[in-house]
VOTIKOL-221530 format. One record per atom (N, C-alpha, C, CB): residue in one letter; atom name; x, y, z. Coordinates in steps of 0.1 Angstrom, whole numbers. Glycine has a CB too. Layout:
# residues N
 residu atome     x     y     z
      a    CA     X     Y     Z
...
This chain:
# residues 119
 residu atome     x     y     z
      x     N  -100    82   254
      x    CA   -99    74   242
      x     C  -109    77   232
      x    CB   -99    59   245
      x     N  -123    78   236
      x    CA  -129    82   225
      x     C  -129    96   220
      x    CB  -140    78   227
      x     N  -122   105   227
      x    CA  -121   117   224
      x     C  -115   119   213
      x    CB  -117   124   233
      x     N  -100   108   214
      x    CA   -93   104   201
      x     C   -96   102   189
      x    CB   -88    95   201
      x     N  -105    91   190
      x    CA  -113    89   176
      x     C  -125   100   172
      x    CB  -120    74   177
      x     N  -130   103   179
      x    CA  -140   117   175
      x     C  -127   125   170
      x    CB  -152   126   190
      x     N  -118   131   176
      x    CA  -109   143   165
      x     C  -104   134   154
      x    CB   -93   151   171
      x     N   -99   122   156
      x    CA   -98   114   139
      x     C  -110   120   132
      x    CB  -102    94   140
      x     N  -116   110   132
      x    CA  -128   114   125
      x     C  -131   126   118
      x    CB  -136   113   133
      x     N  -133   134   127
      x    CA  -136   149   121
      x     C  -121   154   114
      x    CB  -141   160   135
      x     N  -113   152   121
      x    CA   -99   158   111
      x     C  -104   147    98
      x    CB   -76   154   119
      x     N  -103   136    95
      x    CA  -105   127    80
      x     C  -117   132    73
      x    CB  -108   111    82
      x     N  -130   140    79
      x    CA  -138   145    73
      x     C  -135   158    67
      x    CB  -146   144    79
      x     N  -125   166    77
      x    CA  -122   180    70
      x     C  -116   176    62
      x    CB  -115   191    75
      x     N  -105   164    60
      x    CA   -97   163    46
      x     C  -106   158    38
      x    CB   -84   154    45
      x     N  -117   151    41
      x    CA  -122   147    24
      x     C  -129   157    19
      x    CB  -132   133    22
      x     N  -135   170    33
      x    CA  -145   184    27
      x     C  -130   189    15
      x    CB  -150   201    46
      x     N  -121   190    19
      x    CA  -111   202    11
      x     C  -106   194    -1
      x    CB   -98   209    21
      x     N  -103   178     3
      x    CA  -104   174   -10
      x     C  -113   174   -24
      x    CB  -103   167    -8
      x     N  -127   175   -15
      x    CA  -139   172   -27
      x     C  -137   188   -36
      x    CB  -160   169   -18
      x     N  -134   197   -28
      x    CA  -135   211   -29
      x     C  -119   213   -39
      x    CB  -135   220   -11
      x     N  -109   207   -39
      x    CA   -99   211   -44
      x     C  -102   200   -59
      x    CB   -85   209   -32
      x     N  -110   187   -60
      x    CA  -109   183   -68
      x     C  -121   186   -78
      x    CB  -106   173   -64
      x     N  -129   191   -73
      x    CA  -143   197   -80
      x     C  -133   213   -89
      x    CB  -158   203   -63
      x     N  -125   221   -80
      x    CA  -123   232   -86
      x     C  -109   225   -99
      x    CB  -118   247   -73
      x     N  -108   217   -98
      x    CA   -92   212  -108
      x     C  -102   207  -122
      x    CB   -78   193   -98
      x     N  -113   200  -116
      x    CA  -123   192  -130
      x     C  -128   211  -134
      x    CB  -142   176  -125
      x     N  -133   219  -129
      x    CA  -136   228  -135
      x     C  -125   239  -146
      x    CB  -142   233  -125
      x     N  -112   232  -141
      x    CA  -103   246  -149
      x     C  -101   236  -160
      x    CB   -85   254  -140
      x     N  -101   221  -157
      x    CA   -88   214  -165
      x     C   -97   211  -179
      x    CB   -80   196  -156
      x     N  -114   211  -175
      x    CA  -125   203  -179
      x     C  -119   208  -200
      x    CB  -146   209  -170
      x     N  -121   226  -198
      x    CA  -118   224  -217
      x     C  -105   224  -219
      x    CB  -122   237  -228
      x     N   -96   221  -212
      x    CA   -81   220  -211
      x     C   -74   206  -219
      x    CB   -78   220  -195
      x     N   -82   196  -214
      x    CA   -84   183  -216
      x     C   -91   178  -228
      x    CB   -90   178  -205
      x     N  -100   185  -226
      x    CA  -106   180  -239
      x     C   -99   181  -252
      x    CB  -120   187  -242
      x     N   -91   190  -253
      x    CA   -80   197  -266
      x     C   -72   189  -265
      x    CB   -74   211  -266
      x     N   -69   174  -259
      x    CA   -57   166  -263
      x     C   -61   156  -269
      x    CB   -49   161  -254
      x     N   -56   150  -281
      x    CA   -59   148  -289
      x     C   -52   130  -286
      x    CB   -55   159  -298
      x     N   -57   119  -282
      x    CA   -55   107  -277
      x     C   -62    98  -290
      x    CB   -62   106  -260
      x     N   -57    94  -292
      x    CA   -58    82  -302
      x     C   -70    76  -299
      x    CB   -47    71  -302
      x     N   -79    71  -308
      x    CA   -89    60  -298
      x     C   -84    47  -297
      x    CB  -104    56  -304
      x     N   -76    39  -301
      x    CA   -72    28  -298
      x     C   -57    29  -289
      x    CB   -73    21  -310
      x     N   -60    40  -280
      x    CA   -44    44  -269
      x     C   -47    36  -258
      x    CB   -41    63  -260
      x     N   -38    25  -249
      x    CA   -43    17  -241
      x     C   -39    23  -234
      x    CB   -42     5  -240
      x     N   -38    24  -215
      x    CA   -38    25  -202
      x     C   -25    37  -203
      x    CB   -36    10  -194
      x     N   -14    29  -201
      x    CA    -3    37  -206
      x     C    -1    47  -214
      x    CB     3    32  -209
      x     N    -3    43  -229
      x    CA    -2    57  -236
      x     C   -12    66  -228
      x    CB    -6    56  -252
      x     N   -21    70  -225
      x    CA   -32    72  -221
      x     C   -30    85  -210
      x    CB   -38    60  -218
      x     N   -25    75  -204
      x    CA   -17    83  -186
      x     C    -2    94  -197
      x    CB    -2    61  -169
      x     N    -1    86  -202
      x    CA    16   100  -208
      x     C     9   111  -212
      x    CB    30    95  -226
      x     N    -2   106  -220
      x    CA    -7   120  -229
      x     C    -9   131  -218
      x    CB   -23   118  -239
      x     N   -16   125  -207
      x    CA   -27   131  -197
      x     C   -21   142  -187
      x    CB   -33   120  -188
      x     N   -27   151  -188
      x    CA   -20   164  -178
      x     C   -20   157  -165
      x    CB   -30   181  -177
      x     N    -7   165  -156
      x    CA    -4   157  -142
      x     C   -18   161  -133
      x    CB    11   163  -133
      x     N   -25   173  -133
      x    CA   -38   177  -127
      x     C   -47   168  -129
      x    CB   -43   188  -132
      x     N   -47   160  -137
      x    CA   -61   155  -139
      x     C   -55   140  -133
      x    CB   -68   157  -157
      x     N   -44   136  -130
      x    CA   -48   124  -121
      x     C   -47   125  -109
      x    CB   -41   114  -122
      x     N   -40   139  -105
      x    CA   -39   143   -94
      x     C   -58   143   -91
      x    CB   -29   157   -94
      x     N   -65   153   -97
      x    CA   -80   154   -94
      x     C   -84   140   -94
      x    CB   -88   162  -106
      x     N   -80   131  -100
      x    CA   -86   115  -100
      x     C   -88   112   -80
      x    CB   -70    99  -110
      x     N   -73   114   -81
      x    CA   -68   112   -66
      x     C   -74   112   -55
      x    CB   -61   119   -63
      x     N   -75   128   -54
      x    CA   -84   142   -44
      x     C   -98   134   -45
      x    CB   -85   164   -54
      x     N  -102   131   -59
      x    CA  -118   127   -58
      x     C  -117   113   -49
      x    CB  -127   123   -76
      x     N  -107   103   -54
      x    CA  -109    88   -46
      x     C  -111    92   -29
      x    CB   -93    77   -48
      x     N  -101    99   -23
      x    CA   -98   104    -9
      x     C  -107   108    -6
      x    CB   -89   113    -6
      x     N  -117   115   -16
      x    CA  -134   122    -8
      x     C  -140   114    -7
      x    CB  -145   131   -14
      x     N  -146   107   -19
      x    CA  -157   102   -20
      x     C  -154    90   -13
      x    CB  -162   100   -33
      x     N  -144    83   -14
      x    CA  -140    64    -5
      x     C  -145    58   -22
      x    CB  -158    55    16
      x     N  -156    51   -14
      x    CA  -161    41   -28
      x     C  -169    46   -38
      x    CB  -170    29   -24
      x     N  -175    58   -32
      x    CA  -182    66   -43
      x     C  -175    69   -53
      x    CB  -187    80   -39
      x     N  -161    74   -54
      x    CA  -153    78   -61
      x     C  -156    73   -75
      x    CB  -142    74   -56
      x     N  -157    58   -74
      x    CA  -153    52   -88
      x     C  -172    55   -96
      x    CB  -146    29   -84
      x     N  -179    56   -92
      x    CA  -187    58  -104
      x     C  -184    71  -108
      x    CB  -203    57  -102
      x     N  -182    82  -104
      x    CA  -179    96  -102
      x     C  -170    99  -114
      x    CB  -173   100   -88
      x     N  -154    89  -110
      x    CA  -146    91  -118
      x     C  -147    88  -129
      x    CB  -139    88  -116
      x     N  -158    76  -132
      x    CA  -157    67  -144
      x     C  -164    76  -154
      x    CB  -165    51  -142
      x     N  -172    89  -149
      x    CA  -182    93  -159
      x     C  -176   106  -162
      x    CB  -197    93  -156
      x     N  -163   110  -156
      x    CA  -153   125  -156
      x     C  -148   118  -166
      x    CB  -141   131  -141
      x     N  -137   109  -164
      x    CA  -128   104  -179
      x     C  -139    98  -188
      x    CB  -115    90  -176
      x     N  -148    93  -188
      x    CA  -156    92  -204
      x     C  -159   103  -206
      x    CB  -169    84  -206
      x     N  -164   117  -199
      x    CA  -165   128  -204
      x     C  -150   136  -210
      x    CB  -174   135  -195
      x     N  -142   138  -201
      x    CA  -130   140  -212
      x     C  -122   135  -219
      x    CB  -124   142  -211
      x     N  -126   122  -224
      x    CA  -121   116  -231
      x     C  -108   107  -226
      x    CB  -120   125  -240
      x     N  -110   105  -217
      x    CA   -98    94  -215
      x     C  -100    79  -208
      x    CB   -86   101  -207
      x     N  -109    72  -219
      x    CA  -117    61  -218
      x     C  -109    49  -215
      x    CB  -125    60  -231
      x     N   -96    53  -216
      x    CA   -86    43  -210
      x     C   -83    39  -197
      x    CB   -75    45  -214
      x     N   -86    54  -191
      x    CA   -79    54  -176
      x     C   -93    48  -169
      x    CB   -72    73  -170
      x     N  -103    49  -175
      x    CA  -116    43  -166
      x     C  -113    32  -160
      x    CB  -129    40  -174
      x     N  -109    22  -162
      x    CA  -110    10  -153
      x     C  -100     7  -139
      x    CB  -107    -1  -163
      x     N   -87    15  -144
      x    CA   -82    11  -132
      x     C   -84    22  -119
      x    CB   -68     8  -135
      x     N   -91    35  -129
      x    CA   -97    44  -115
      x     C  -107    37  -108
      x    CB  -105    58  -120
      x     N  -118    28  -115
      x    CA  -130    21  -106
      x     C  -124     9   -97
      x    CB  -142    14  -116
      x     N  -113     7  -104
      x    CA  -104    -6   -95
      x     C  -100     1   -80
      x    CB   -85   -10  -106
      x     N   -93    12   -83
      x    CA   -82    19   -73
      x     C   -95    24   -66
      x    CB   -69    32   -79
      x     N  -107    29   -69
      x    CA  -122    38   -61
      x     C  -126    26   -56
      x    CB  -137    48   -72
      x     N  -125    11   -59
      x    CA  -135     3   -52
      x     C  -131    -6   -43
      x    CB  -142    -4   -61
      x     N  -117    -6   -42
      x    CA  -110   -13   -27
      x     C  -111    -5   -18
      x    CB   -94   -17   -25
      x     N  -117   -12    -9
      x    CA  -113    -3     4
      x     C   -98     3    13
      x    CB  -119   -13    13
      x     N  -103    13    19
      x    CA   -87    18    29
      x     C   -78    16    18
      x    CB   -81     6    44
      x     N   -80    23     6
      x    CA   -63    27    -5
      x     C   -64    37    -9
      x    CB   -59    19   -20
      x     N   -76    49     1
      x    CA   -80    60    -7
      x     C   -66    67    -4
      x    CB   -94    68    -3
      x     N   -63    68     6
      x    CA   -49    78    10
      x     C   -36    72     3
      x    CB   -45    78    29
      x     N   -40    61    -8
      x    CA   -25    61   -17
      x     C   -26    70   -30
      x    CB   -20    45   -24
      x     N   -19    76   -36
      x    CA   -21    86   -47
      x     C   -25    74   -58
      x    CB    -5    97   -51
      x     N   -27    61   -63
      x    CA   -20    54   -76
      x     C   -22    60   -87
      x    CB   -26    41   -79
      x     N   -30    68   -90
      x    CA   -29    74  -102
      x     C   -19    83  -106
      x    CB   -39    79  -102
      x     N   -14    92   -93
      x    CA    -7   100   -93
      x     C     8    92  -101
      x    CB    -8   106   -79
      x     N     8    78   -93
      x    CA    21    69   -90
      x     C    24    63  -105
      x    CB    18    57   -79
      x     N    12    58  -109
      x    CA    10    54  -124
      x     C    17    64  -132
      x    CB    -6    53  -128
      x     N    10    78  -130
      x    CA    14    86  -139
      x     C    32    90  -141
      x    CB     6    97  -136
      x     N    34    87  -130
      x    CA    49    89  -126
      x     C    57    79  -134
      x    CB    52    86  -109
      x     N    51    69  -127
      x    CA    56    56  -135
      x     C    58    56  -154
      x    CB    44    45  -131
      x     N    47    57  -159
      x    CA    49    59  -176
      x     C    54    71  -179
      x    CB    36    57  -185
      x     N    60    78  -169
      x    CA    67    93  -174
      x     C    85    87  -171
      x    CB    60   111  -162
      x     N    90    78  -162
      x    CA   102    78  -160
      x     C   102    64  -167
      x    CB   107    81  -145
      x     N    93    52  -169
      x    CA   101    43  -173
      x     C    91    40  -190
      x    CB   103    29  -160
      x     N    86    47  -195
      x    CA    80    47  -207
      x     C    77    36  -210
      x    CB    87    52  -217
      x     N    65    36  -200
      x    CA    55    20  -203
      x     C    47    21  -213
      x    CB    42    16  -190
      x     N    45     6  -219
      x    CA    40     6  -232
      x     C    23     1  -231
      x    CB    50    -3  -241
């Protein structure tokens, strides 16, 4: 039995090593990519997520799944640096509950104001 939880363990740590690694290299391609979109300053949550390339919530994601709770300061200072000062809060929301790192929500969010054009 404890052999079980030691390969848990270590398999959940190789996923958060390749996530930190897959979400570190997505902020490095997307970083001047992002910056060149042109978001209103008064765009709330929703508009916000439509403008936003699918990579970069995907990278929101990949970062929550590494870091756990670290995530949310991490994330909070990626979207104020690229400019998408909207999506900050509910990334520190979704980084600061525990055990929700393995749900995409950002990803889901983004899905969401692309098929039902949330306002």
């Amino acid at each position: 039995m404890d052999i079980d939880i030691l390969a848990m363990l270590r398999l959940y740590l190789i996923l958060m090593g390749i996530s930190l690694v897959i979400a570190l290299l997505l902020l490095l391609w997307l970083y001047r990519r992002v910056r060149r979109i042109h978001i209103p300053p008064d765009a709330g949550f929703w508009e916000t997520l439509r403008l936003t390339p699918f990579l970069v919530v995907v990278m929101i994601d990949l970062l929550d799944l590494a870091l756990d709770i670290l995530a949310a300061p991490v994330a909070w200072v990626i979207l104020d640096r690229l400019g998408l000062k909207a999506l900050r809060g509910v990334s520190a929301i979704e980084a600061a509950v525990p055990f929700t790192q393995a749900a995409p929500t950002m990803t889901l969010c983004w899905i969401a104001a692309r098929l039902f054009d949330l306002q």
